[in-house]
C-alpha positions as CSV (number, residue, x, y, z in Angstrom):
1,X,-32.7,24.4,6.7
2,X,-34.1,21.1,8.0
3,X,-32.3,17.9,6.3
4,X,-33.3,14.4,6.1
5,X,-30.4,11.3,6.2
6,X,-31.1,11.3,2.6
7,X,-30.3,14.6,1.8
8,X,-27.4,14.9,-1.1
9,X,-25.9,18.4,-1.6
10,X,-24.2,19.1,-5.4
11,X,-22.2,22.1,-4.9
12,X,-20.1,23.7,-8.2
13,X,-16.7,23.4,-7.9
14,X,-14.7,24.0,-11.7
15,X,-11.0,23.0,-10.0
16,X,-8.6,22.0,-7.8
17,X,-6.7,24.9,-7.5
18,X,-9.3,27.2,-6.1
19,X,-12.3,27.3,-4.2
20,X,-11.9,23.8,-3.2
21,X,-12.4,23.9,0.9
22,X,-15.2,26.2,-0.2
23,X,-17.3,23.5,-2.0
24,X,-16.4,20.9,0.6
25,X,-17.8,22.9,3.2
26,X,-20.8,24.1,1.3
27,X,-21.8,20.3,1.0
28,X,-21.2,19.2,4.0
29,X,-22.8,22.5,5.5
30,X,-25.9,21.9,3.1
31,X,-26.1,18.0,3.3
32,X,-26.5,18.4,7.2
33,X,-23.3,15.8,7.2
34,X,-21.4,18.8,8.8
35,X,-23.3,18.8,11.9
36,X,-22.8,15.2,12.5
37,X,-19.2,15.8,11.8
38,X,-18.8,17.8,15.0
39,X,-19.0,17.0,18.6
40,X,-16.4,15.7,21.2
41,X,-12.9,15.5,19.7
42,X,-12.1,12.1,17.9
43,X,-10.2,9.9,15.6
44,X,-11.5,9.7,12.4
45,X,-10.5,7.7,9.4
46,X,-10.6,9.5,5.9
47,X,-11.0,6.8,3.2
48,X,-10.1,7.7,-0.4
49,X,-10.2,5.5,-3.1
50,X,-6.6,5.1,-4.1
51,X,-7.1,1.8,-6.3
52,X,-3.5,2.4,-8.0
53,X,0.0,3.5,-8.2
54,X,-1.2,6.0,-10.6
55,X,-1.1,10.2,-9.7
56,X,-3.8,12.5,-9.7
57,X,-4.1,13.8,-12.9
58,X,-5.2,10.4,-14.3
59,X,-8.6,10.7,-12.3
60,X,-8.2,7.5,-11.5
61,X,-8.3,8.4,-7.4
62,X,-9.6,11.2,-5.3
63,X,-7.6,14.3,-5.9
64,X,-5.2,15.1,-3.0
65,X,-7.3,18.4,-2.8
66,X,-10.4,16.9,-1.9
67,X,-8.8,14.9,0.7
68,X,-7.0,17.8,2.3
69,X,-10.4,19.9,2.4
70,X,-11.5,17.0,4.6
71,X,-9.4,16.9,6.6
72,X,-8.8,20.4,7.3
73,X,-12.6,20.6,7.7
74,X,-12.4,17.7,10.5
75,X,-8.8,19.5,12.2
76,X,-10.8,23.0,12.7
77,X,-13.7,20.6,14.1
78,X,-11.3,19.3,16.6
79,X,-10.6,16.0,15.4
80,X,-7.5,13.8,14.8
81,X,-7.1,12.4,11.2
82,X,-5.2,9.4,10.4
83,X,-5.7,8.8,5.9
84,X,-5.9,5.1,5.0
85,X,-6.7,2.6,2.5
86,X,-6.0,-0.6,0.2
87,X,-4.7,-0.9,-3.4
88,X,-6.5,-3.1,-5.9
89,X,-5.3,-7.0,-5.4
90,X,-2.3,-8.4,-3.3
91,X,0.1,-7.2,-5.2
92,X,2.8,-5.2,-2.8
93,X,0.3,-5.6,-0.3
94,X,3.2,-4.1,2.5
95,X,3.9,-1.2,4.4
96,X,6.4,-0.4,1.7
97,X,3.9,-0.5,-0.4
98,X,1.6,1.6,0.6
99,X,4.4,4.3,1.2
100,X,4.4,4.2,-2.9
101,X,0.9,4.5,-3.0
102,X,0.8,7.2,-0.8
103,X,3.6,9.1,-2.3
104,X,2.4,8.4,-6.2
105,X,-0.8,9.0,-5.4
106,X,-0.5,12.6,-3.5
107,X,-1.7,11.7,0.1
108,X,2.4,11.5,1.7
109,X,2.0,15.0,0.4
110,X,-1.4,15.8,2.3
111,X,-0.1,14.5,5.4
112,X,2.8,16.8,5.6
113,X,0.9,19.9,4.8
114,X,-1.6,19.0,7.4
115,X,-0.2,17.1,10.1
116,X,-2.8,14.5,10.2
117,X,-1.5,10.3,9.9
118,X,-1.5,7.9,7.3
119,X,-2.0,4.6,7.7
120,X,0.6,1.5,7.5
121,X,-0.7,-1.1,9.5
122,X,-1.7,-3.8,7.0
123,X,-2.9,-5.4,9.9
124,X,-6.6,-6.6,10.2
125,X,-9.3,-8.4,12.1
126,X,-12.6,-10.7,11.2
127,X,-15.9,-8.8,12.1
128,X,-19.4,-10.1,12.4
129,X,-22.1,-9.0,9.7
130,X,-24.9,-10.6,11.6
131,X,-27.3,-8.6,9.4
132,X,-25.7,-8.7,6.4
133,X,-27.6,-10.2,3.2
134,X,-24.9,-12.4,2.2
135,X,-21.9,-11.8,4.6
136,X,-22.1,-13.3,7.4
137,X,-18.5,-11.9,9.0
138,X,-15.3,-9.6,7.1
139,X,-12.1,-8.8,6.9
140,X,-11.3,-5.3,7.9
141,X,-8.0,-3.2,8.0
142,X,-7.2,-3.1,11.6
143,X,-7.2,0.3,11.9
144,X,-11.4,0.5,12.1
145,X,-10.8,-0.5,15.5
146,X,-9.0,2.5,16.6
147,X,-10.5,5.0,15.3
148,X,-13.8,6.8,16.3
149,X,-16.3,6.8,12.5
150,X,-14.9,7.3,9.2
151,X,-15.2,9.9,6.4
152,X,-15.8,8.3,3.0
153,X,-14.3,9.7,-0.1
154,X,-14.7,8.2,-2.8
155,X,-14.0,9.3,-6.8
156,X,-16.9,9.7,-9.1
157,X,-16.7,6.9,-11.7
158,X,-17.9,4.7,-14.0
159,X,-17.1,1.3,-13.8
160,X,-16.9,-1.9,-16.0
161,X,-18.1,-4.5,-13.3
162,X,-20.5,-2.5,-11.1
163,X,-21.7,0.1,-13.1
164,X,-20.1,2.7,-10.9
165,X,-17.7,3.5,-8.0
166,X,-19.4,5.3,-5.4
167,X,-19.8,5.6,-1.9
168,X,-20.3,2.1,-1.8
169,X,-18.0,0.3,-3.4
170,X,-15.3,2.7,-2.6
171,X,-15.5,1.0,1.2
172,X,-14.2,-2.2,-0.2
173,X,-11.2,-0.6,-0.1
174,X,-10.9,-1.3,3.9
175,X,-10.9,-4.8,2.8
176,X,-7.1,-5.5,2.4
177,X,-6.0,-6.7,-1.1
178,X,-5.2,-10.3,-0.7
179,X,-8.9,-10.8,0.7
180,X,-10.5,-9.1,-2.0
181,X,-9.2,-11.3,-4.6
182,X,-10.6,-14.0,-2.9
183,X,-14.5,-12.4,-2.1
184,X,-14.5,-11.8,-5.9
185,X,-14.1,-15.6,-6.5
186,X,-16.7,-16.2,-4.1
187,X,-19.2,-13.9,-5.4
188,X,-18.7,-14.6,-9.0
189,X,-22.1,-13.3,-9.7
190,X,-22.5,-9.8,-9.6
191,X,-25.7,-9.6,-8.2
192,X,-24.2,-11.2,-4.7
193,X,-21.0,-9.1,-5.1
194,X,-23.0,-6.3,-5.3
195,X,-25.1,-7.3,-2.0
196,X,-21.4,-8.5,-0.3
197,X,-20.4,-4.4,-1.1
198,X,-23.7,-3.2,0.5
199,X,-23.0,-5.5,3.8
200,X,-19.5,-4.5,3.9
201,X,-20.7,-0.9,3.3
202,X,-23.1,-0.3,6.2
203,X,-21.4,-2.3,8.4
204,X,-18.4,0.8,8.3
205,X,-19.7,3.2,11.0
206,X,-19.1,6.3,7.8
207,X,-20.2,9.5,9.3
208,X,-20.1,11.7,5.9
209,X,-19.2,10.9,2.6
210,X,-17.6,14.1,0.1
211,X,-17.4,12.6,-3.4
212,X,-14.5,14.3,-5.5
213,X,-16.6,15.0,-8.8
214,X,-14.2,17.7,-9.6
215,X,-12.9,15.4,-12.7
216,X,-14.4,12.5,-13.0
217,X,-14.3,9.2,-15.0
218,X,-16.6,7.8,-17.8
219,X,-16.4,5.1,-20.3
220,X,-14.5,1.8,-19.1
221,X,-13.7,2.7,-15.3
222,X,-12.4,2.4,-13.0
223,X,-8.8,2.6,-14.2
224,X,-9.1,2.4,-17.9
225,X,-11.5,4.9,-18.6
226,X,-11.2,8.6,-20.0
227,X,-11.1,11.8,-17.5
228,X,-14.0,14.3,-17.7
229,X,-14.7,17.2,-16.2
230,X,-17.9,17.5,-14.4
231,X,-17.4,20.2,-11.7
232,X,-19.0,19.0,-8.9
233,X,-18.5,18.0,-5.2
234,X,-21.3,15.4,-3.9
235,X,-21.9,15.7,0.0
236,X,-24.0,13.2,2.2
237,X,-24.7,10.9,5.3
238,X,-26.5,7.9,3.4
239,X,-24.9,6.0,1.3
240,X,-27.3,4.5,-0.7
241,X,-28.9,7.8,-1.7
242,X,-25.6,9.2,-2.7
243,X,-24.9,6.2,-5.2
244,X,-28.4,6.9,-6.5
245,X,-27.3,10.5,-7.6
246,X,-24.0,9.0,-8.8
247,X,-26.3,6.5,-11.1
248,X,-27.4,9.7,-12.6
249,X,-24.6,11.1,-13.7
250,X,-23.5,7.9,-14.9
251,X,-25.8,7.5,-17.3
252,X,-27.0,4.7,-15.1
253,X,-30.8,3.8,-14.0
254,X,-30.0,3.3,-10.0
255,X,-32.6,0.5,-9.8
256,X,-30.4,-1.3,-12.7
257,X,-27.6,-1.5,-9.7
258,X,-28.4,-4.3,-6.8
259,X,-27.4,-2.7,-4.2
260,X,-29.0,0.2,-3.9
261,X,-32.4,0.7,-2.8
262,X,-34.5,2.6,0.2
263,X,-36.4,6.1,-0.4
264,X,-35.0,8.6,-2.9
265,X,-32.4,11.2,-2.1
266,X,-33.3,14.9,-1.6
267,X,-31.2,16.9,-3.7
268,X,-30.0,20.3,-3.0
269,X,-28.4,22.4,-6.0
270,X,-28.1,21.8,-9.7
271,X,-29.7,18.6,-10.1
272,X,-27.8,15.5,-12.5
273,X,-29.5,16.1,-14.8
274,X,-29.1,20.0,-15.2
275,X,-25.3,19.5,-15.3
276,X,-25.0,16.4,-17.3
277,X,-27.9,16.6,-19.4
278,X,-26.3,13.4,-21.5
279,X,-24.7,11.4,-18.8
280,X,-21.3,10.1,-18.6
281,X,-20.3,7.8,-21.3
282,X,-21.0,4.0,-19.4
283,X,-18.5,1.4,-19.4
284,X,-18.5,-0.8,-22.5
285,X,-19.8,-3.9,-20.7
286,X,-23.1,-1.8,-19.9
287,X,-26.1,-1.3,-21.4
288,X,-27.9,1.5,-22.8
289,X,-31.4,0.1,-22.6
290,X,-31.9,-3.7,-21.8
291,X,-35.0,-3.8,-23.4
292,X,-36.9,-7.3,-22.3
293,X,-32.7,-8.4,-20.8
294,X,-34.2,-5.7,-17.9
295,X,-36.4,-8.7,-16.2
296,X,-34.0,-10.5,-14.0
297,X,-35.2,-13.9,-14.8
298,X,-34.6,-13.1,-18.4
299,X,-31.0,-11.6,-18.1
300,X,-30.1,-14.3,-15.5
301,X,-30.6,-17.1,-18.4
302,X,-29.1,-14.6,-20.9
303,X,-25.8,-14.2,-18.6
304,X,-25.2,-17.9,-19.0
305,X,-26.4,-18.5,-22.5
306,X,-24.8,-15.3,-23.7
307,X,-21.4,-15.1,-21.7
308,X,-19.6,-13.3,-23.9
309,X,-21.7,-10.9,-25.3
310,X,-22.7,-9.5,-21.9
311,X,-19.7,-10.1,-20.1
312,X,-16.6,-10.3,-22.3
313,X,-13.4,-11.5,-21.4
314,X,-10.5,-9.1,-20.8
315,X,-8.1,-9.0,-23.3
316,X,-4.6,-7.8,-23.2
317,X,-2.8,-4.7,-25.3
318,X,0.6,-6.4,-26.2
319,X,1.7,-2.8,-27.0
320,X,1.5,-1.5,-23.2
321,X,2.0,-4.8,-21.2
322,X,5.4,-4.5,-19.5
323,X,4.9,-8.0,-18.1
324,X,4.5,-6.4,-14.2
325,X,2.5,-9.1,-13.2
326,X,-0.2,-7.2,-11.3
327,X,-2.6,-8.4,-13.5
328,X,-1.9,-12.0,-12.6
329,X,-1.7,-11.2,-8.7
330,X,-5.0,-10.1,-8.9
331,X,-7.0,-12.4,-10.6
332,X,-9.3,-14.6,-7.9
333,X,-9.5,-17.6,-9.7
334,X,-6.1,-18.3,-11.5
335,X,-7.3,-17.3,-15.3
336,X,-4.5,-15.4,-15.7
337,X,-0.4,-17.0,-17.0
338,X,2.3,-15.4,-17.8
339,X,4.4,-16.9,-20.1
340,X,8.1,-17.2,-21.0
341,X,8.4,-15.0,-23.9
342,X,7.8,-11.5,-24.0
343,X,3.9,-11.9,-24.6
344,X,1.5,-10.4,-22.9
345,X,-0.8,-12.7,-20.1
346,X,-3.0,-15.1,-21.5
347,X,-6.8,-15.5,-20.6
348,X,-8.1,-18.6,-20.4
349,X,-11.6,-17.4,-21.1
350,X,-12.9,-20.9,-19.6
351,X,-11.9,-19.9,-16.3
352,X,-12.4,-16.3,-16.3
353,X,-15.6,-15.3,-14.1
354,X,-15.1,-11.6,-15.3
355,X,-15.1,-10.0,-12.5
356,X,-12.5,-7.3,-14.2
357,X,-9.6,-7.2,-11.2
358,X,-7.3,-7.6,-14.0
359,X,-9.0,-4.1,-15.5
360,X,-8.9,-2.4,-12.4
361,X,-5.4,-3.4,-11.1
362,X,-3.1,-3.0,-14.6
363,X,-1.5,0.5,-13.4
364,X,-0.7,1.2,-17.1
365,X,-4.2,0.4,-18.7
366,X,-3.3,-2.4,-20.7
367,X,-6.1,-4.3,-20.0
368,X,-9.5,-3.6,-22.2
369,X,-12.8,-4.9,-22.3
370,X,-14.1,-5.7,-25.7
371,X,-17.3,-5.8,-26.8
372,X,-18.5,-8.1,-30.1
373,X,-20.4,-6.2,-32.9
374,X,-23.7,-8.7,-31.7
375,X,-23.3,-7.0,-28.1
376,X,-23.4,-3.3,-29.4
377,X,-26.9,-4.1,-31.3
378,X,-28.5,-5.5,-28.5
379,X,-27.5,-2.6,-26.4
């Protein structure tokens, strides 16, 4: 079969238990990613999205299965696997860490099972973007210097900033956590966080992405949303064309998200729309239907004028806030205080840019995202 870059393969896959390597070699196989994923022996990086201390069965990060598919699919290939990635925010931003992470989240068990490395160098070095859009030069984990190309592997989710976690945004993960609080303060506008992803994103020499559909998340993502079960495993080299098909089953029109762009993927298998005919609930600070809020002159001005209606402030459940502090760690800009009493954090909504790190770093979901009854009619 000949393939194109662009060529996305959905493949079926119901569980975790069973049938798993299968699909992930199914998609790589159809996708044509599975020919570029052999050749001389190397060192590859597999890049999950492990945003929290949370385990598996939350959906919140890939599924150790997925993860160890890969990289049994890259040992019988001949290559050397090390796992790696970085949590949401600075908070225990240490090799100790990211032993928890690894250990909470399922990959400490992957490793042993398969020999391959994980990664605790929280090391990392400055790169030049010189044809990025926005970013000029980034911080990268170390580790992308000593290894060969990288396998991305990211969760299929919704999510209340972006619109969705895909292949994309998923590589912002190699940006370690105390520098991603800081580019969200910079790019306070989510059109020119979305391009900063996009530089970031292509400028990670990603071989293959396998996107863990298997269970994903809807609704206010990409920790605080509710699991779903879609039964898919995503495949692909490009990956713009694989966020386009994660739009889909997002409920999301891919032109509605800034960073993506280029031709239109091929798509081999059930199509998005054959397996979710109804989409994936979206995350309550996104539309349905913009209406005339679709022209980007128009929802520019409406952004400022109409702050909180299209971007709310976080606001805190005093019922599950154990007063961790993660929340605070990870805001960029300082909106965050935690008092003396027992409270939960305070928002000071004047200095809030919500930019949702609060959302996506709270590892027990006590942060929502509330929409006013005036927001819900004009979506």
């Amino acid at each position: 079969m000949k393939t194109t870059k662009q060529t996305i393969a959905i493949v079926p896959c119901v569980t975790y238990h069973e049938g798993i390597e299968e699909a992930v070699t199914r998609a790589l196989e159809l996708s044509g990613a599975a020919v570029a994923m052999r050749g001389p022996p190397s060192r590859v990086l597999v890049k999950p999205n492990l945003i929290s201390f949370v385990p598996p069965d939350r959906a919140i990060g890939t599924h150790p299965a997925v993860v160890h598919a890969v990289v049994r699919f890259l040992q019988r290939a001949g290559h050397s696997v090390i796992i790696g990635d970085s949590h949401s925010g600075a908070f225990l931003w240490s090799k100790k860490g990211l032993e928890r992470l690894y250990g909470i989240t399922g990959m400490q068990a992957v490793a042993e099972d398969t020999g391959c490395d994980l990664n605790f160098d929280i090391r990392w070095e400055r790169h030049a973007l010189p044809e990025g859009k926005v970013l000029k030069r980034v911080e990268l984990l170390r580790i992308l210097t000593e290894v060969d190309w990288v396998v991305n592997v990211p969760k299929l989710k919704t999510h209340v900033y972006t619109g969705i976690t895909g292949a994309v945004k998923n590589l912002f993960g190699l940006v370690p956590g105390h520098f991603k609080i800081s580019y969200h303060a910079r790019f306070s506008d989510i059109e020119r966080f979305a391009y900063a992803l996009r530089d970031i994103a292509l400028s990670i020499p990603v071989r293959a992405t396998v996107m863990d559909g298997v269970t994903a998340m809807e609704g206010d993502g990409p920790t605080g949303g509710t699991p779903i079960d879609v039964g898919v495993i995503v495949a692909g080299m490009d990956l713009l064309a694989l966020d386009q098909v994660t739009a889909r089953f997002c409920g999301l029109d891919p032109l509605s998200l800034p960073w993506l762009g280029g031709d239109p993927p091929t798509i081999i298998g059930p199509s998005p729309e054959e397996i979710l005919p109804m989409g994936l609930a979206r995350p309550a600070t996104k539309t349905h239907d913009m209406g005339i809020f679709a022209n980007p002159v128009i929802r520019s001005v409406a952004r400022r004028l109409l702050k909180d209606v299209f971007s709310p402030a976080p606001k805190m459940w005093e019922e599950r806030c154990v007063r961790c502090g993660v929340c605070v760690e990870a805001c960029p800009v300082d909106a965050l205080r935690l008092g003396e009493k027992d409270d939960a954090p305070q928002v000071q909504k004047g200095r809030c840019i919500r930019c949702y790190c609060c959302h996506e770093a709270c590892p027990h979901n006590a942060v929502s995202i509330p929409r006013s009854r005036l927001a819900q009619w004009l979506t």
